[in-house]
The first five atom37 places (N, CA, C, CB, O) and aatype in JSON, in Angstrom:
{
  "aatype": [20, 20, 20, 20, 20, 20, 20, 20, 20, 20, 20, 20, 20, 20, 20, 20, 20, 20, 20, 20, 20, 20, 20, 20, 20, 20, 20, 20, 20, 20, 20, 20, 20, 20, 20, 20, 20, 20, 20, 20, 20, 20, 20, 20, 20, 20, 20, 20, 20, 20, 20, 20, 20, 20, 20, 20, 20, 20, 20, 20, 20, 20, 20, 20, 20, 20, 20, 20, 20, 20, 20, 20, 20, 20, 20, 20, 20, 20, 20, 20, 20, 20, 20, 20, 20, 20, 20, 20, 20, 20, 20, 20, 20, 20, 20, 20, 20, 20, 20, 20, 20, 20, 20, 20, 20, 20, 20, 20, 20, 20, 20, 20, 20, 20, 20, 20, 20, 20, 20, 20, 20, 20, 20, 20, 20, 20, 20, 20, 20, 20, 20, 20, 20, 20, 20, 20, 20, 20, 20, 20, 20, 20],
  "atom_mask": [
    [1, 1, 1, 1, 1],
    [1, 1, 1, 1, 1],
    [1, 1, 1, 1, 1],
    [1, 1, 1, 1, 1],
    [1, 1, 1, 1, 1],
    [1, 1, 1, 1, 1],
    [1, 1, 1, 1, 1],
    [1, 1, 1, 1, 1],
    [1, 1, 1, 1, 1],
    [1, 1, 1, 1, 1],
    [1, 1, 1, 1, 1],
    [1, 1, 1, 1, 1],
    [1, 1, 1, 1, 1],
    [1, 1, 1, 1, 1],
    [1, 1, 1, 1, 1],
    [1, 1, 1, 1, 1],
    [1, 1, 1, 1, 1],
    [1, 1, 1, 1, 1],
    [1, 1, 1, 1, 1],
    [1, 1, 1, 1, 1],
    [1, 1, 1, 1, 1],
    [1, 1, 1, 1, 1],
    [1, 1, 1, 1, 1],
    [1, 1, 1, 1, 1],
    [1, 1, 1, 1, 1],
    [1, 1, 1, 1, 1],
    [1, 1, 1, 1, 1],
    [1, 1, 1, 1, 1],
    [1, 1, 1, 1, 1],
    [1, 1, 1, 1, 1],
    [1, 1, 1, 1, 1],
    [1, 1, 1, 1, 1],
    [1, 1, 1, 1, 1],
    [1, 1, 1, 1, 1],
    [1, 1, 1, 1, 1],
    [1, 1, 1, 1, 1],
    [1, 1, 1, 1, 1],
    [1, 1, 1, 1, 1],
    [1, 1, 1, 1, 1],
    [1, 1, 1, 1, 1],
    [1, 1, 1, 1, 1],
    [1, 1, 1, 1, 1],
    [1, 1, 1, 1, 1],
    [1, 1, 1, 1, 1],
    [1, 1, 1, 1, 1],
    [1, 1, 1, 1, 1],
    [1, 1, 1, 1, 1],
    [1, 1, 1, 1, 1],
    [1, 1, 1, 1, 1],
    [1, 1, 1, 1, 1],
    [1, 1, 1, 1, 1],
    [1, 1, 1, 1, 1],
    [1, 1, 1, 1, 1],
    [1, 1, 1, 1, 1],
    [1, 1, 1, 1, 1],
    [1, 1, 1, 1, 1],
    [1, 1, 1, 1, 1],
    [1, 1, 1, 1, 1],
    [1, 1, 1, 1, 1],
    [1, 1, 1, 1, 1],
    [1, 1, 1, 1, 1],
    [1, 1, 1, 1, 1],
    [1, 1, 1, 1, 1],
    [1, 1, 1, 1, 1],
    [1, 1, 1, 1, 1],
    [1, 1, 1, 1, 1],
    [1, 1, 1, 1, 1],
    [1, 1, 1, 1, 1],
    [1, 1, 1, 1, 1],
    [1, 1, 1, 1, 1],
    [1, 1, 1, 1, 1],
    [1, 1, 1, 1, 1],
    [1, 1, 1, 1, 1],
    [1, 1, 1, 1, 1],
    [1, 1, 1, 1, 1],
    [1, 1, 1, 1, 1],
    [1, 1, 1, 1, 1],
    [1, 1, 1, 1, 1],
    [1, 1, 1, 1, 1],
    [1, 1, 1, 1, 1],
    [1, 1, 1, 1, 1],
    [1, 1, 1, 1, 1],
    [1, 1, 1, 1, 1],
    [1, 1, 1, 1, 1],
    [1, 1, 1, 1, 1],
    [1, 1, 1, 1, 1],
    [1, 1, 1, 1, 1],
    [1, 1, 1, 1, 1],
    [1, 1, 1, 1, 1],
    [1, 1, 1, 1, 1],
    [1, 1, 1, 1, 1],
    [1, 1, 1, 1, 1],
    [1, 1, 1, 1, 1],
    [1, 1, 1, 1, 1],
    [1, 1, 1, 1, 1],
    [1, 1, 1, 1, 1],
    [1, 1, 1, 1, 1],
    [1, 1, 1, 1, 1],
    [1, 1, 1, 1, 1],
    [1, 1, 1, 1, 1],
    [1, 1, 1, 1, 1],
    [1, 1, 1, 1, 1],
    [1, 1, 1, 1, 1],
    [1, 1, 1, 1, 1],
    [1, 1, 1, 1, 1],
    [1, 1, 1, 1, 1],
    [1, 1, 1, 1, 1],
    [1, 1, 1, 1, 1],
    [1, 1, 1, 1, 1],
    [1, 1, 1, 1, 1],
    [1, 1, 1, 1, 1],
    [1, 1, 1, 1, 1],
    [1, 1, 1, 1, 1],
    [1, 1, 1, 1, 1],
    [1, 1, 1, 1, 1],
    [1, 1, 1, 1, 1],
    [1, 1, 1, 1, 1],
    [1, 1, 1, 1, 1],
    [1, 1, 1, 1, 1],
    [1, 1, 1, 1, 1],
    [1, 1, 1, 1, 1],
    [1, 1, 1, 1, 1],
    [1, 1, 1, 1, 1],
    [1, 1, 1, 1, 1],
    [1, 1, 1, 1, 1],
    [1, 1, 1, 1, 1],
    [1, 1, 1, 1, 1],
    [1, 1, 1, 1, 1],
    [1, 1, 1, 1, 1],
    [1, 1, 1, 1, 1],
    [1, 1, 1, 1, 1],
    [1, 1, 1, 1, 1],
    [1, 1, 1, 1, 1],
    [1, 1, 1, 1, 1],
    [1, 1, 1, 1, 1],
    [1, 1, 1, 1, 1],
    [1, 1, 1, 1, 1],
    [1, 1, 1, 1, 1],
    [1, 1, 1, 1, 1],
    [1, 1, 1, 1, 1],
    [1, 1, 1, 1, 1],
    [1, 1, 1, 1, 1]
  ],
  "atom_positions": [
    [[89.13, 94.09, 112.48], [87.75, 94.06, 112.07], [87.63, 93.29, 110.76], [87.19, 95.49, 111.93], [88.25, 93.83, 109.85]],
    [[87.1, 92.35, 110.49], [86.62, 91.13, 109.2], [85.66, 92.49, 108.53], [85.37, 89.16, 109.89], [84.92, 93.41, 108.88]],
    [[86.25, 91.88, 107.39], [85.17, 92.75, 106.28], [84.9, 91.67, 105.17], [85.97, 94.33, 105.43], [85.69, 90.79, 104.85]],
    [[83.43, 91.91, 104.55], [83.67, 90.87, 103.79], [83.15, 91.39, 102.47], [83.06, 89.57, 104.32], [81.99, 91.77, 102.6]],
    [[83.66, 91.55, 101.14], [83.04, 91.67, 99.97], [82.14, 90.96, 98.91], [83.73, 91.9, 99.56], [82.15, 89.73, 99.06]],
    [[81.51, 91.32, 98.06], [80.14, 90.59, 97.48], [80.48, 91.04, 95.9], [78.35, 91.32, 98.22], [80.65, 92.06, 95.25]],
    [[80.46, 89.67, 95.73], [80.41, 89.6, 94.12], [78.8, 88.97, 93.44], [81.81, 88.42, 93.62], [78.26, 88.07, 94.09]],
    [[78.3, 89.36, 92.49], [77.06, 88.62, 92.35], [76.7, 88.21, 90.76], [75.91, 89.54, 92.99], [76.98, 89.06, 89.92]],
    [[76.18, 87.16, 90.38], [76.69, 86.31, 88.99], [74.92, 85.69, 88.72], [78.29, 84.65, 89.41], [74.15, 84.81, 89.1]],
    [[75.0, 86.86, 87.81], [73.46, 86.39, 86.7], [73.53, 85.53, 85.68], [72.83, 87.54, 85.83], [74.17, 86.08, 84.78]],
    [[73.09, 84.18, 85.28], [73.36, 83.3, 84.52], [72.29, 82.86, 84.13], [74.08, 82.5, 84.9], [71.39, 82.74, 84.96]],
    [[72.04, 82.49, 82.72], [71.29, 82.26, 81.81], [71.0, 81.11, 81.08], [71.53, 82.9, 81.23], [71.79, 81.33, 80.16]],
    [[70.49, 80.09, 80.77], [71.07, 79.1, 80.15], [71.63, 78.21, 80.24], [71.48, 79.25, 79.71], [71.81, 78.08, 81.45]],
    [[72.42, 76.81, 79.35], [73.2, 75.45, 80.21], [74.36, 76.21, 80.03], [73.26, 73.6, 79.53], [74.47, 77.35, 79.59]],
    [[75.57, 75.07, 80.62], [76.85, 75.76, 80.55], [77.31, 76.12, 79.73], [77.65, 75.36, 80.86], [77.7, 77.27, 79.53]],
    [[77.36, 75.08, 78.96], [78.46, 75.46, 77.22], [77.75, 76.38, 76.34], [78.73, 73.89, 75.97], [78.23, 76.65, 75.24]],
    [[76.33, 77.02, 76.85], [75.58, 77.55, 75.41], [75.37, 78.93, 75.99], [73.92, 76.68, 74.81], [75.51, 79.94, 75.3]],
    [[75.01, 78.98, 77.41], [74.87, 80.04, 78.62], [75.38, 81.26, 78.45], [75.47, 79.64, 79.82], [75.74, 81.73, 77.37]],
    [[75.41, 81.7, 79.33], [76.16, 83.54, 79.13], [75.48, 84.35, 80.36], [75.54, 84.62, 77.26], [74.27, 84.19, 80.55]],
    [[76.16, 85.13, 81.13], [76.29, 85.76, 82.11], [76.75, 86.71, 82.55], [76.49, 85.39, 82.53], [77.49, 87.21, 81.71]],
    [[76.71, 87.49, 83.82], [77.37, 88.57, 84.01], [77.72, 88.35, 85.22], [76.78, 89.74, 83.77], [76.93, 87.61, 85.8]],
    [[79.05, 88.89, 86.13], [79.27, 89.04, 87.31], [79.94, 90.19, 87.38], [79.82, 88.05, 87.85], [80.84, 90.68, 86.7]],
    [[79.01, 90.73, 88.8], [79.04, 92.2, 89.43], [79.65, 92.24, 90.81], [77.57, 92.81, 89.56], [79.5, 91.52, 91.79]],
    [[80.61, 93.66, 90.48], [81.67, 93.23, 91.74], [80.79, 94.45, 92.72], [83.89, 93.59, 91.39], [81.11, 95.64, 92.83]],
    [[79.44, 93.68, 93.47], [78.96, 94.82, 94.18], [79.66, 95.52, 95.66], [77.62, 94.38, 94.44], [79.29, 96.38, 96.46]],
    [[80.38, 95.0, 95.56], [80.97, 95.93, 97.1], [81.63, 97.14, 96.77], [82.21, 95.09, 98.1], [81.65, 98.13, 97.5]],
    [[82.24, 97.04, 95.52], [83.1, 98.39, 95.16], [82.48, 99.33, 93.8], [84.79, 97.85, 94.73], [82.75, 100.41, 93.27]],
    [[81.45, 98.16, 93.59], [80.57, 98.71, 92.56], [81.41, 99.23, 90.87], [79.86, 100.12, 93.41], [81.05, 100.0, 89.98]],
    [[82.59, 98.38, 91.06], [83.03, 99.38, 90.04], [82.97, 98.26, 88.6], [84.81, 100.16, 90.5], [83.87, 98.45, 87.79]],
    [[82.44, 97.67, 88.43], [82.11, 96.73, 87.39], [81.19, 96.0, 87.08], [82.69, 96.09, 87.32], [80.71, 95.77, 88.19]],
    [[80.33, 95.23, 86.06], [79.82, 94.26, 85.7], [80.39, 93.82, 84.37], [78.56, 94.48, 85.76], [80.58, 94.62, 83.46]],
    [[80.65, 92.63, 84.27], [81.33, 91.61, 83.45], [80.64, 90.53, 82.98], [82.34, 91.11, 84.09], [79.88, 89.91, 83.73]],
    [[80.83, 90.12, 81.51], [80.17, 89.17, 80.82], [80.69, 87.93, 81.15], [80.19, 89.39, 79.47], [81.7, 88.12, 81.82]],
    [[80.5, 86.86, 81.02], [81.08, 85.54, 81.75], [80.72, 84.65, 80.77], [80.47, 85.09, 83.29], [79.6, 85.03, 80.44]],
    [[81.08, 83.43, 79.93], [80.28, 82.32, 79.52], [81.45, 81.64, 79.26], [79.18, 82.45, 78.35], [82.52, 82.24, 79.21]],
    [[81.3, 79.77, 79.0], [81.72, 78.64, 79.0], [83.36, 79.23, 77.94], [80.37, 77.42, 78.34], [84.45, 79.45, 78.47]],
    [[83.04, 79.36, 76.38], [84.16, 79.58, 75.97], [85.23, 80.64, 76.29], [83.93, 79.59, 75.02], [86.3, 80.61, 75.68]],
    [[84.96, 81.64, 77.28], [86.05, 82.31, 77.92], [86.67, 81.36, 78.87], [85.61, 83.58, 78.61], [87.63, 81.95, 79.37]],
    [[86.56, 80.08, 79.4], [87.07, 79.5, 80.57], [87.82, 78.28, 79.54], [85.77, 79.01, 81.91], [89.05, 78.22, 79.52]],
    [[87.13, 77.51, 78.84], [87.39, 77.14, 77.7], [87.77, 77.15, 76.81], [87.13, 77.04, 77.45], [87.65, 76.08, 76.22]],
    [[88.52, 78.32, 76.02], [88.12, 78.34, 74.56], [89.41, 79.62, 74.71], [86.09, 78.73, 73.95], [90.5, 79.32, 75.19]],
    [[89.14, 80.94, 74.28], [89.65, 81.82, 73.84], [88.62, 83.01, 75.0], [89.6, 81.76, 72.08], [87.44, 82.78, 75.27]],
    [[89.1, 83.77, 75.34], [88.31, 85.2, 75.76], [87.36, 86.03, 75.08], [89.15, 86.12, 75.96], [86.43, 86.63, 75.61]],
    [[87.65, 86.01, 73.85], [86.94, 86.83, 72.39], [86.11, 88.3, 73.75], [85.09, 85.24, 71.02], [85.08, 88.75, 73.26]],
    [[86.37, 88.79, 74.86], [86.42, 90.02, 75.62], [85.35, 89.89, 76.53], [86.32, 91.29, 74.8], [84.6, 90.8, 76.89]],
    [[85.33, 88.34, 77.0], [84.49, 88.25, 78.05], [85.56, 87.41, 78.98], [82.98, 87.54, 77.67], [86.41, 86.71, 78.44]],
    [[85.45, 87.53, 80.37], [85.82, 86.92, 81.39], [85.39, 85.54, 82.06], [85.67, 87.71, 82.06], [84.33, 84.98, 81.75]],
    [[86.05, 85.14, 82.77], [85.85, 83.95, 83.43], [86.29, 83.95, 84.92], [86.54, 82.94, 82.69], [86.82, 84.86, 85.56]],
    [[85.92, 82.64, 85.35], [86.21, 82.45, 87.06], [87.71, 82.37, 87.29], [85.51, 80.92, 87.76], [88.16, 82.77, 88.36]],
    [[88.51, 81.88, 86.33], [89.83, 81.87, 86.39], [90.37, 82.96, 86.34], [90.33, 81.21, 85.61], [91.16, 83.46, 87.14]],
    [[89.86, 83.48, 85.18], [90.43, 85.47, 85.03], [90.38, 86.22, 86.27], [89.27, 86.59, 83.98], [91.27, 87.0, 86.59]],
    [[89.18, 85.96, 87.08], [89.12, 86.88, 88.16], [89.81, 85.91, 89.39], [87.45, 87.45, 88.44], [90.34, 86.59, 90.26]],
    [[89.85, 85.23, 89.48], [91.09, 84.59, 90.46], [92.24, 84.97, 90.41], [91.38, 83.33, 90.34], [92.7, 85.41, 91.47]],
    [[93.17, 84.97, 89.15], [94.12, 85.57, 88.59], [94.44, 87.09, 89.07], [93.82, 85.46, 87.28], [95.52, 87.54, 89.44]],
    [[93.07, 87.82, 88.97], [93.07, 88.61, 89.53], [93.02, 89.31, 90.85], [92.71, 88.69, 89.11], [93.33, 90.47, 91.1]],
    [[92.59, 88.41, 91.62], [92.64, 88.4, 93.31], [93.8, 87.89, 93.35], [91.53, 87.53, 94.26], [94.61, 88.72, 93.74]],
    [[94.45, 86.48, 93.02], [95.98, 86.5, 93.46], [96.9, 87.42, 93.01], [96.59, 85.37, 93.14], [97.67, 87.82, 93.88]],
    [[97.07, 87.92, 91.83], [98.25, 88.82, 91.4], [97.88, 90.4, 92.56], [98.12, 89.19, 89.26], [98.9, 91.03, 92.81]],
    [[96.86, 90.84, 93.05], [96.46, 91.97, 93.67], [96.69, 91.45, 95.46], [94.74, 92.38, 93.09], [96.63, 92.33, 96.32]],
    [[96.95, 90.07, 95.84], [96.41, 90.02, 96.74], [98.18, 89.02, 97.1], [94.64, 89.49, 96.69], [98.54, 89.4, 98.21]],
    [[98.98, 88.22, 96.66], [100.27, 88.32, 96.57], [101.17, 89.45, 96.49], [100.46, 87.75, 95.76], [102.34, 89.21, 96.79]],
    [[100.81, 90.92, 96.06], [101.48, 92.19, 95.88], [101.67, 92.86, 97.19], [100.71, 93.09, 94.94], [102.67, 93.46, 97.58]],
    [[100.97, 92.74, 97.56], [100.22, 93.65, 99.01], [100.98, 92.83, 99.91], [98.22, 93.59, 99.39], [101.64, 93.38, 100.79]],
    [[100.96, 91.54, 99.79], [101.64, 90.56, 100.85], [103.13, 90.77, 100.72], [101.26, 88.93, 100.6], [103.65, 91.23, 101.73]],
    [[104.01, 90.5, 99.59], [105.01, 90.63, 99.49], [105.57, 92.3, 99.87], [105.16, 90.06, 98.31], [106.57, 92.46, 100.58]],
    [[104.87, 93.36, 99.36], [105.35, 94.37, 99.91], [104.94, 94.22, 101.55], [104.82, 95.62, 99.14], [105.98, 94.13, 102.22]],
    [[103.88, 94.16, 102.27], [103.81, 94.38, 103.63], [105.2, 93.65, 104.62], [102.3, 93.77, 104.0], [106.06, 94.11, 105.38]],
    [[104.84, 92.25, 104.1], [106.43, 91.65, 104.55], [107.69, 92.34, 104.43], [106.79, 90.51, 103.78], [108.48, 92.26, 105.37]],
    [[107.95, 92.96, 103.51], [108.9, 93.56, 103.48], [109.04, 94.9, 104.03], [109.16, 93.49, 102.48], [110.16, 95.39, 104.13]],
    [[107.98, 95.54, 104.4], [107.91, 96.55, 104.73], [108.27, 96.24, 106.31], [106.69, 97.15, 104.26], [108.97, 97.05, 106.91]],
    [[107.8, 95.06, 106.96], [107.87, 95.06, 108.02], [109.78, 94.21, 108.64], [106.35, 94.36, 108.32], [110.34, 93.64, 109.57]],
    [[109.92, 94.64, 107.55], [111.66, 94.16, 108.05], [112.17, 95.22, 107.75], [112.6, 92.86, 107.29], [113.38, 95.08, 107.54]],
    [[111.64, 96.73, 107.56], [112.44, 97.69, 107.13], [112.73, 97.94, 105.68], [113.47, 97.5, 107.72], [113.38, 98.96, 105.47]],
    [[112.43, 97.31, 104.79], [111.99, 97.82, 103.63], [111.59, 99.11, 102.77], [111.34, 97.35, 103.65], [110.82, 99.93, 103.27]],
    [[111.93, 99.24, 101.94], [111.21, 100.0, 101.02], [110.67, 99.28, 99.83], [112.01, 101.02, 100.59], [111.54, 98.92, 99.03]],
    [[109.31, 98.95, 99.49], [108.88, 98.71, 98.31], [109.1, 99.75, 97.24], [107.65, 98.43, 98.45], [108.33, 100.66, 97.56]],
    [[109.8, 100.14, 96.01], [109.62, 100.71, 95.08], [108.16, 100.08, 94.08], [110.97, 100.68, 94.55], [107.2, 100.85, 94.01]],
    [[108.1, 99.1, 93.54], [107.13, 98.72, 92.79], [107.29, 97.07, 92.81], [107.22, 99.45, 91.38], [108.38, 96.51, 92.88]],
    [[106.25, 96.51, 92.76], [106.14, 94.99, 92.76], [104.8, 94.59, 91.6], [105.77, 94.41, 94.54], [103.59, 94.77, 91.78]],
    [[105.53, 93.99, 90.32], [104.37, 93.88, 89.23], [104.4, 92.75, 89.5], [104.44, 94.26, 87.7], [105.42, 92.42, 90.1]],
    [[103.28, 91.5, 89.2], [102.82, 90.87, 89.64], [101.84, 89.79, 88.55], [102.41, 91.64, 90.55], [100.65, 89.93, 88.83]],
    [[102.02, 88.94, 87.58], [101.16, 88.23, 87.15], [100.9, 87.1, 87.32], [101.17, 88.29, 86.36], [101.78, 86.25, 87.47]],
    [[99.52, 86.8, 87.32], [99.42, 85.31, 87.54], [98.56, 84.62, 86.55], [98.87, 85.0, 88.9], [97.47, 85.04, 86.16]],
    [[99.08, 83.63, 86.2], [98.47, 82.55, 85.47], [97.68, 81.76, 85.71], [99.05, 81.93, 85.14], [98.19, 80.65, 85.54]],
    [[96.66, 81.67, 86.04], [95.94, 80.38, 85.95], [95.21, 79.51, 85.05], [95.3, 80.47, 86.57], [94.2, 79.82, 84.42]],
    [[96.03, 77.99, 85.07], [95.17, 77.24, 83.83], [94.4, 76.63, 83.93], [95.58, 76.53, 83.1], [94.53, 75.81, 84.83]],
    [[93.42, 76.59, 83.32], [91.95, 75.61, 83.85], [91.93, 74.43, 82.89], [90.2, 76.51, 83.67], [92.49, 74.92, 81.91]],
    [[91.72, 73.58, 82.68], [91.75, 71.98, 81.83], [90.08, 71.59, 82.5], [93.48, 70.47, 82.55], [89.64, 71.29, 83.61]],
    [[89.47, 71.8, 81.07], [88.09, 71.27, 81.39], [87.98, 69.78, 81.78], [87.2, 71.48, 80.18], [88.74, 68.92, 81.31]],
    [[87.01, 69.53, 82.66], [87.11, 67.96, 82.9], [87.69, 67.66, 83.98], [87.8, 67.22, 81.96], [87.1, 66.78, 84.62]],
    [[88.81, 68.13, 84.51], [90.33, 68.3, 85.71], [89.85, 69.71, 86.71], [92.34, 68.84, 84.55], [89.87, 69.67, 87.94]],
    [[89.49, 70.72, 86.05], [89.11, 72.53, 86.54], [90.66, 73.08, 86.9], [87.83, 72.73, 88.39], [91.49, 73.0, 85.99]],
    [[91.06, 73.59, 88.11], [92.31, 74.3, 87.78], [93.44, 73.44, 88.51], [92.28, 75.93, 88.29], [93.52, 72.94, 89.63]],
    [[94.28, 73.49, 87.4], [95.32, 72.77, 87.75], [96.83, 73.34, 87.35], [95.04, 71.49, 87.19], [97.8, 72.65, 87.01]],
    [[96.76, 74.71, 87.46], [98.14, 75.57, 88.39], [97.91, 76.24, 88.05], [99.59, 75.54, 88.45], [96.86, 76.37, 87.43]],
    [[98.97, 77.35, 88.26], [99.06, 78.76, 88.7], [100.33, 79.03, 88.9], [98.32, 79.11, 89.87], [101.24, 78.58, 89.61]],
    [[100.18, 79.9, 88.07], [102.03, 80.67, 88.04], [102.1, 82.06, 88.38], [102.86, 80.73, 86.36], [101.59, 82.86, 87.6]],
    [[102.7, 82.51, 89.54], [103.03, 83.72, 89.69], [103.81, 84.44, 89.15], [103.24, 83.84, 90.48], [104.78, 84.31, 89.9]],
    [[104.16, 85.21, 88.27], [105.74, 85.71, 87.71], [105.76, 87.09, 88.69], [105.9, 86.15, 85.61], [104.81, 87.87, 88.69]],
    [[107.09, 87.3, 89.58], [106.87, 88.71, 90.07], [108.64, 89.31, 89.92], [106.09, 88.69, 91.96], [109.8, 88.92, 90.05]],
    [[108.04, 90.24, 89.66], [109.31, 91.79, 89.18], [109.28, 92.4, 90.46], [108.72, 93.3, 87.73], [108.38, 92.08, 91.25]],
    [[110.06, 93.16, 90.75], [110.09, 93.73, 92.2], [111.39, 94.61, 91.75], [110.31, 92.46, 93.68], [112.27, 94.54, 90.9]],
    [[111.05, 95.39, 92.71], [112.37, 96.57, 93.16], [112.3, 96.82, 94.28], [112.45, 97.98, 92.58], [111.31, 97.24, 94.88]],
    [[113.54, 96.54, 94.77], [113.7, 96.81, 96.41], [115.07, 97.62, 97.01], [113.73, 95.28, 97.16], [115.88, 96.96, 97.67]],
    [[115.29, 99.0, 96.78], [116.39, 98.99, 96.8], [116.93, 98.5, 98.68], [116.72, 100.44, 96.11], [116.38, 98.65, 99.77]],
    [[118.37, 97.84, 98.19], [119.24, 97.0, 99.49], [118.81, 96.12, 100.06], [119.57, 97.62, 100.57], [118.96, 96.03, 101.28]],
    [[118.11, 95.14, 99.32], [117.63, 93.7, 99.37], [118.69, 92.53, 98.53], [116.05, 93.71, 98.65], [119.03, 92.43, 97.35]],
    [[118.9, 92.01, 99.35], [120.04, 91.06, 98.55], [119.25, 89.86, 97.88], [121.3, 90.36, 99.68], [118.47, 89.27, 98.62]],
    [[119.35, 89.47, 96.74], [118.81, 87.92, 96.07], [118.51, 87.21, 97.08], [119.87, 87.0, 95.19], [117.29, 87.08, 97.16]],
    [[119.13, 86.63, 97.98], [118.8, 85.19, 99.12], [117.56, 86.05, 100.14], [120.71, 84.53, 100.43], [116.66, 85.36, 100.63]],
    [[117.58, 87.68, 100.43], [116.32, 87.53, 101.49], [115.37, 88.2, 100.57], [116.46, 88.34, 103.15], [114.26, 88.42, 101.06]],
    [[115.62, 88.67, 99.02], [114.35, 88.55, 97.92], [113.5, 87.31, 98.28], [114.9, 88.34, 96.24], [112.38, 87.17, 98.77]],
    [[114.52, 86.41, 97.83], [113.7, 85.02, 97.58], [112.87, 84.55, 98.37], [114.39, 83.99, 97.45], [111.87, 83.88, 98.1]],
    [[113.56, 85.14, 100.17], [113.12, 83.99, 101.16], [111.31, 85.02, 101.56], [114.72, 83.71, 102.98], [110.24, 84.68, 102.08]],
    [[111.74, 86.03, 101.09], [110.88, 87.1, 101.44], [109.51, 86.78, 100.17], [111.86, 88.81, 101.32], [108.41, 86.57, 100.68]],
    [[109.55, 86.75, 99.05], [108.79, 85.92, 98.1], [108.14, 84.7, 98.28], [109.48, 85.67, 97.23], [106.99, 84.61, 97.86]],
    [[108.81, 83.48, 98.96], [108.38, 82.36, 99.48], [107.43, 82.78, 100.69], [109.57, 81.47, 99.84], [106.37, 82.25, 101.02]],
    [[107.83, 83.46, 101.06], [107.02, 83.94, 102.41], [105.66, 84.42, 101.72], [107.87, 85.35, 103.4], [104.7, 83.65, 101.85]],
    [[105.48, 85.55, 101.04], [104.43, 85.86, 100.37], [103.86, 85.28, 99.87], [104.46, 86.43, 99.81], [102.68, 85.62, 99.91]],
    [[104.15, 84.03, 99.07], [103.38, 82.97, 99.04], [102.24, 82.3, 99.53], [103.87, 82.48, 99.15], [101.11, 82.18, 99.06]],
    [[102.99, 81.7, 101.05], [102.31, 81.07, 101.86], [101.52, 81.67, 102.92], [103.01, 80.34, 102.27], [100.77, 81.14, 103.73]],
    [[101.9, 83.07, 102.71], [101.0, 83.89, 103.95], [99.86, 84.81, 103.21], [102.11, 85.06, 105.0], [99.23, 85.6, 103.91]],
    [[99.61, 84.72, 101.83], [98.89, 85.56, 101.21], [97.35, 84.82, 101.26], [99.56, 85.86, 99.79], [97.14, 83.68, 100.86]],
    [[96.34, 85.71, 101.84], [95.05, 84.84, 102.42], [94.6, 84.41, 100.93], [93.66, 85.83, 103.45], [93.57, 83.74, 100.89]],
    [[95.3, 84.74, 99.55], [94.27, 84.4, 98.4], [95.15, 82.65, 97.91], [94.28, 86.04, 96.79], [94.68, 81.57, 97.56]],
    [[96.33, 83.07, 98.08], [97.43, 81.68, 98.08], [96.49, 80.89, 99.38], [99.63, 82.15, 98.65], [96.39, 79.69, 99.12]],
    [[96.09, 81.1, 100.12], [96.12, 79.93, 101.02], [94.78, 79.48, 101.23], [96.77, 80.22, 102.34], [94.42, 78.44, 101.78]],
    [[94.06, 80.41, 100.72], [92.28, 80.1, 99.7], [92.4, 78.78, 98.72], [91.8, 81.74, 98.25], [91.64, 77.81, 98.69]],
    [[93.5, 79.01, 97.98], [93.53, 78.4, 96.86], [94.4, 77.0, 97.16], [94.1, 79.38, 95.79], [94.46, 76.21, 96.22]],
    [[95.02, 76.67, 98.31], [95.29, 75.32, 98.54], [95.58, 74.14, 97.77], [94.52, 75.03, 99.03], [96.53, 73.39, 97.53]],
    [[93.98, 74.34, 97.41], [93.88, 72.99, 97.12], [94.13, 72.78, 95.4], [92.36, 72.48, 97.68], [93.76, 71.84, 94.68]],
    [[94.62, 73.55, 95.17], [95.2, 74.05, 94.11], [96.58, 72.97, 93.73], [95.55, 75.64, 94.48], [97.48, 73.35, 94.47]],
    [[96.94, 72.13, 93.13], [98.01, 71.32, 92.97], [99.39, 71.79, 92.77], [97.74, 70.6, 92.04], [100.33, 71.27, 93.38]],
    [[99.49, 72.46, 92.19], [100.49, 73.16, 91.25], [100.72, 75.08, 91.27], [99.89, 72.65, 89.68], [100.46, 75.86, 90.35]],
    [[101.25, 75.38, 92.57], [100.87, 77.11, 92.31], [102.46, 77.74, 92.64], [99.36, 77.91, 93.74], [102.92, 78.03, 93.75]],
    [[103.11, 77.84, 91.38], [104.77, 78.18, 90.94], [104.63, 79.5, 91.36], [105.36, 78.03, 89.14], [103.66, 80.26, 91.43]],
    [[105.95, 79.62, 91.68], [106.16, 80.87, 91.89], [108.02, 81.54, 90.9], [106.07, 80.87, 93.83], [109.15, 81.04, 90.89]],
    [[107.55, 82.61, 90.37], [108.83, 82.86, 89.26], [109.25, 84.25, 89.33], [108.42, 82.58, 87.62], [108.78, 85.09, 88.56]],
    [[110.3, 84.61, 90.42], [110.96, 86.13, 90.67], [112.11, 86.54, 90.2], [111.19, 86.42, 91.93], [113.18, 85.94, 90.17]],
    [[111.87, 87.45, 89.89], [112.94, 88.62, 89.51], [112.92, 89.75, 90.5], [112.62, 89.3, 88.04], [111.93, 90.36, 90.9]],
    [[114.41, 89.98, 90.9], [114.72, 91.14, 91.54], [115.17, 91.89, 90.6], [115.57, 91.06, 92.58], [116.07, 91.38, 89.94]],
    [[114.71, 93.39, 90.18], [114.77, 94.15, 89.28], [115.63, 95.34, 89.7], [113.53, 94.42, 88.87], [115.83, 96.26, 88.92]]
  ]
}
């Protein structure tokens, strides 16, 4: 069954001077300030489109890498998960770095890795993001 979630983004103003909010209405559990120098500049405790991407891939690579593994017999203990994304005004995003920690107990390094690469390319937010130039991936088996 497709499900689909709704985010919704009140904006004010031109870009660079602007200021906004985006509301994550499907789960209802937030509204967030948004404007030019968080994407730009520094955060000073407002968010951006990159921040919350960051945030769908690191949440949405986790789930992938454990399910894969789960489905070879696995046990996930914990899989932390960050992602980087850099935006270059002028260019917009041009990579993304995954760093992931994992614990698996009786997983050997070579089917960590191959099992990581896999999560990669099968994670629906990795394969959203395509067109993305540059999207590293950096594991540790813990």
């Amino acid at each position: 069954m497709a499900t689909t979630r709704t985010a919704k983004t009140h904006w004010e103003g031109n870009l660079l001077e602007g200021k906004g909010t985006v509301a994550l209405e499907s789960s209802k559990v937030g509204t967030y300030d948004v404007n030019w120098p968080a994407r730009a500049e520094q955060p000073g405790g407002v968010t951006s489109p990159e921040e919350l991407i960051a945030a769908a891939h690191s949440a949405c690579y986790s789930m992938a890498f454990s399910h894969g593994l789960a489905g070879k017999g696995y046990t996930v203990e914990k899989v932390d998960t960050q992602a980087d994304v850099t935006f270059q005004p002028g260019e917009g995003i041009t990579g993304i770095v995954l760093n992931v920690r994992a614990t698996v107990p009786g997983l050997s390094e070579d089917d960590f890795q191959a099992a990581a690469q896999d999560a990669k390319a099968n994670c629906p937010v990795s394969q959203a993001l395509a067109g993305v130039k540059n999207i590293t991936l950096k594991v540790q088996l813990v």
